[in-house]
C-alpha positions in Angstrom: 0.0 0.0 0.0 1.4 3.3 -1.1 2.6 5.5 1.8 0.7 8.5 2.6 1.9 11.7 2.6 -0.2 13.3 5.0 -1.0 12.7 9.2 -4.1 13.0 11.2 -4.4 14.4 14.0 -6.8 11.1 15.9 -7.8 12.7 19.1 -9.6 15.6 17.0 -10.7 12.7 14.5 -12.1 10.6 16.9 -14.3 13.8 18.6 -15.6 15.1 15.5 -17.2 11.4 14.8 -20.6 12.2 14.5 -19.6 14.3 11.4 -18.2 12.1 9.3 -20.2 9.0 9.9 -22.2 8.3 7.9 -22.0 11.6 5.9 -18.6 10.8 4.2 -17.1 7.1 6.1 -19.2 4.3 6.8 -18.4 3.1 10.8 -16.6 0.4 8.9 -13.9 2.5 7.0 -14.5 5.4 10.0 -12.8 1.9 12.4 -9.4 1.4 9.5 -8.7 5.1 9.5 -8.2 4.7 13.1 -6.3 1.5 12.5 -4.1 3.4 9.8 -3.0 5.7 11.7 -2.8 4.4 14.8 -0.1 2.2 13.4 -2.5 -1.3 13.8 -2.0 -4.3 11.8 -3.8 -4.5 9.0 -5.1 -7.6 6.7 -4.6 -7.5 3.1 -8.2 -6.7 2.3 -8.3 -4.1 4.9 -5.2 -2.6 3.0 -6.6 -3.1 -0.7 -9.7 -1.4 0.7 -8.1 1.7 2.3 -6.2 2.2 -0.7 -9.0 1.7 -3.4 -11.6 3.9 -1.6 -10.5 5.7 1.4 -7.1 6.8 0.4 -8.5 8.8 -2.3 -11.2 10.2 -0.9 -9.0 11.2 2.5 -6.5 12.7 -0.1 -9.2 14.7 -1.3 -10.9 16.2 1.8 -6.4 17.0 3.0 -6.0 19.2 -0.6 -9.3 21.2 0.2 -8.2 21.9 4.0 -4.5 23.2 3.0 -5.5 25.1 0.0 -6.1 28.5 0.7 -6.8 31.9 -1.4 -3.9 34.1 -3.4 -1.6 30.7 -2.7 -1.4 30.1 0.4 -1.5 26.8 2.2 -1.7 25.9 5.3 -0.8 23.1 7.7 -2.3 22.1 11.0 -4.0 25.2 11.5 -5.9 23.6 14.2 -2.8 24.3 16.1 -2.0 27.9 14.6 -3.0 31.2 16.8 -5.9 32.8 14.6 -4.0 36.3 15.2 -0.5 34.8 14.1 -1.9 33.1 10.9 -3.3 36.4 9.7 0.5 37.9 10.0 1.7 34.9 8.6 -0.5 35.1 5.7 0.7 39.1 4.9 4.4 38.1 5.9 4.0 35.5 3.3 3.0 37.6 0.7 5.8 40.1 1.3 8.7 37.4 1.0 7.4 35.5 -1.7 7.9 39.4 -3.7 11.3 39.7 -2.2 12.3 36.3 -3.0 10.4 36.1 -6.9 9.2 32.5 -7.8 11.5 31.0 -5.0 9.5 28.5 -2.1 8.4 30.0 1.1 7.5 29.4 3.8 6.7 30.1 7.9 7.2 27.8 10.6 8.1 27.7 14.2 7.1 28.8 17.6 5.7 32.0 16.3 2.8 29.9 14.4 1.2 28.4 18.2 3.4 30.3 21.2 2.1 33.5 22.7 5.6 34.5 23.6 8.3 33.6 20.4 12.3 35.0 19.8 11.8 35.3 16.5 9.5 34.5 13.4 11.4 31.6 10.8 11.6 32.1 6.8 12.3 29.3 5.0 13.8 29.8 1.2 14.2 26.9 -0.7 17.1 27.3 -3.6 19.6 26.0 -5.8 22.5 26.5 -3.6 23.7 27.0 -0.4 23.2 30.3 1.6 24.1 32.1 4.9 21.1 32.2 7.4 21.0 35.8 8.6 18.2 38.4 10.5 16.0 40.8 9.3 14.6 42.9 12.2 12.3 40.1 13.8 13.0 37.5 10.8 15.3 35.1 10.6 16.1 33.7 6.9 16.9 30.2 6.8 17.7 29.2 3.2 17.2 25.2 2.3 18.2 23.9 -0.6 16.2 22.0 -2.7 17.3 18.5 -1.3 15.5 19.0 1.5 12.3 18.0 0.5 13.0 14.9 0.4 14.5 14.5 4.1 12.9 13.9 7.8 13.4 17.2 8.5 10.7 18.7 5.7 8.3 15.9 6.6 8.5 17.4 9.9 8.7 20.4 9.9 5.7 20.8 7.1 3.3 19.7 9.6 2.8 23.0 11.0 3.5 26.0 8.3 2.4 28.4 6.3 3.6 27.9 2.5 3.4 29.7 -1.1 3.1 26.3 -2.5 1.6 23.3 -1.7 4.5 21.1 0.6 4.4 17.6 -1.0 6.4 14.9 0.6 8.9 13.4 -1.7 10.2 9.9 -0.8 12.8 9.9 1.9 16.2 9.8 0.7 18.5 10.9 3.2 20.0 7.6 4.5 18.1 6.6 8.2 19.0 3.4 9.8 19.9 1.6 12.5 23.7 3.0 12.2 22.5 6.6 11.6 20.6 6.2 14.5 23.3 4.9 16.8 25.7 7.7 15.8 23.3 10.3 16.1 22.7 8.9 20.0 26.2 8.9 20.4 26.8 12.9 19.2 24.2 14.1 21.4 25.4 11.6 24.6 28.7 13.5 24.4 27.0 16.8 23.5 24.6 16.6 26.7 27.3 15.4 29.1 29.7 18.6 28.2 26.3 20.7 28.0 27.5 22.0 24.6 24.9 24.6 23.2 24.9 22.1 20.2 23.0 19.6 21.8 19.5 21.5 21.3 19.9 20.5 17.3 21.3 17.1 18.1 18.1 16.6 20.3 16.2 17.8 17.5 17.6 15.2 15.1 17.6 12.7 17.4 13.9 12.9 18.1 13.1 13.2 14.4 15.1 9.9 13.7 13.6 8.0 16.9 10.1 8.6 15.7 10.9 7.6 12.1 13.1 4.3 13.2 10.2 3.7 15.6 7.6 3.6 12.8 6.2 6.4 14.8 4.1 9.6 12.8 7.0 12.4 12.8 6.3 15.4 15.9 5.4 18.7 14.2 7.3 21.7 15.5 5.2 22.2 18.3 5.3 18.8 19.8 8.9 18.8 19.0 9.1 21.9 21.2 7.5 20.6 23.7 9.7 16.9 23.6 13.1 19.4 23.9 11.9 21.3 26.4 10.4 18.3 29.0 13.9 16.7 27.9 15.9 19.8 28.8 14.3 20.6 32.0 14.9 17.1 33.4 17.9 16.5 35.7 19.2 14.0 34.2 18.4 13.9 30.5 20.7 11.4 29.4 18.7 9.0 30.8 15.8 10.2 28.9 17.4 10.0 25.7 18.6 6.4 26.5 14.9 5.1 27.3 13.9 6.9 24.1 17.0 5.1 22.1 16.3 1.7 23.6 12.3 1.8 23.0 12.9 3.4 19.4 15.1 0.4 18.2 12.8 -2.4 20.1 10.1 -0.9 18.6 11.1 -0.4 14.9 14.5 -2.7 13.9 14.8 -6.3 13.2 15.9 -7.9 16.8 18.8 -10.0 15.2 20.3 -7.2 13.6 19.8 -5.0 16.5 21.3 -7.4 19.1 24.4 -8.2 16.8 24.8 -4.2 16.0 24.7 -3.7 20.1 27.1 -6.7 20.7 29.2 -4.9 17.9 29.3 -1.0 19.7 29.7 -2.6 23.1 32.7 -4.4 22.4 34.0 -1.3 20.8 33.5 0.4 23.7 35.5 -2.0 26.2 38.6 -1.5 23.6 38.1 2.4 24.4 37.8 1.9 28.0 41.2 -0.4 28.2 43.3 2.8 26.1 40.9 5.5 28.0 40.2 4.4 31.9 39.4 7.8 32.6 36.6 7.8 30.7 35.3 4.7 32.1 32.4 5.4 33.8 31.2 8.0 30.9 31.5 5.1 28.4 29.6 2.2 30.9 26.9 5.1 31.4 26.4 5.3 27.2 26.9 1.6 26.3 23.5 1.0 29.2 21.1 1.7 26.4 22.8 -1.0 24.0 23.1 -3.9 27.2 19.2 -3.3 27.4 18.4 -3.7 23.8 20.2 -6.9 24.4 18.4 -8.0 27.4 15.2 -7.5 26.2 15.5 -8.4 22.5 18.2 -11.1 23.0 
């Protein structure tokens, strides 16, 4: 079954039941939406029917809810302040004329937070380009290459764009290796408490929902994952629940096991050169000992 490129929010689907069924789903197909996207088994004919029927219509009905007037779409406005959609709308409008025929678009904590730092352009070009500010702007230029990576899957979720933000297959190369090294950076980044580790995080999260099989966080529920992480007391332990649960969750067990047996006994040869270090290293390899023990 083709992958979709669009999420549903489930909580709001579920509540506003009574006006979809039986106006446009049948209980039936109302019962594999929620099964879809809830991440639920599904048999073959269940699949062959959600892709023959409700796939198109569901396609439909997302088009007509992003597409907006003078080219404009927008994404998850449920979760976008009324007041700041309206700015967003006329801010749109005024970089799309500075930056002719180039992709815009808004995202950020100034879409859903009363209080913000600053309000995020994104330009999509050719080539690469220097960030920089512009009174309460901040330019960040992508290029093109981008669409097809995590971070555009996310971050479309919540934004206000000039053209319509289609998801191209994923590209960038995510995997059980990425993943590991990506734990790794930010282990070392948290335990110095280099500024860094905010994007790391980021990236981190972004990979653990999409090795987990799990929808990708929009940039307001990623805000809110970096911030409960950061305010803990003893994050790394955090991130290694969310490292262990991500690979149980979405990797094959025999490749995960042997790739865990592999990074420990790396780690031993480091402790025997670097004994200072010892107790830093035993603290990272925990997360790969309990991938073990449980999917051993």
């Amino acid at each position: 079954m083709r992958k979709l490129d669009y999420e549903i929010n489930i909580e709001h689907f579920q509540k506003i039941k009574a006006d979809l069924v039986p106006i446009l789903f049948t209980e039936h197909q109302f019962k594999l939406i929620k099964k879809k996207f809830t991440h639920k088994s599904m048999t073959q004919s269940e699949k062959n029917e959600f892709s023959r029927t409700i796939s198109k219509k569901m396609k439909a009905i997302n088009k007509i809810q992003e597409k907006e007037t003078n080219n404009v779409f927008i994404y998850g406005k449920e979760k976008i302040i009324e007041k700041r959609l309206k700015i967003a709308k006329s801010d749109l409008k005024k970089f799309s004329r500075k930056f002719k025929n180039k992709h815009i678009f808004i995202s950020g904590s100034f879409l859903y937070k009363e209080k913000y730092k600053d309000i995020d352009i994104f330009v999509i070009t050719k080539y690469e380009k220097e960030d920089y500010k512009e009174g309460e702007f901040h330019i960040n230029y992508l290029t093109e290459d981008v669409y097809s990576s995590l971070f555009f899957a996310s971050i479309r979720k919540l934004s206000v764009s000039n053209k319509i933000m289609e998801i191209k297959k994923i590209e960038e190369k995510i995997n059980i290796d990425t993943f590991i090294s990506i734990y790794q950076e930010l282990f070392n980044d948290l335990d110095k408490k280099h500024p860094a580790s905010k994007f790391t995080l980021r990236e981190f999260l972004i990979q653990a929902a999409f090795i987990s099989k799990s929808p990708l966080p929009d940039s307001q529920e990623l805000k809110q994952q970096l911030d409960s992480i950061k305010k803990n007391q003893n994050p790394k332990e955090i991130v290694k629940k969310i490292f262990v649960n991500s690979i149980l969750l979405g990797t094959n067990p025999k490749k995960s096991v042997k790739e865990m047996k592999e990074m420990i006994d790396s780690y031993q040869n480091v402790i025997k050169e670097y004994k200072q270090h010892k107790n830093y290293y035993q603290d990272l390899i925990q997360a790969f000992e309990e991938v073990i023990a449980v999917a051993g």
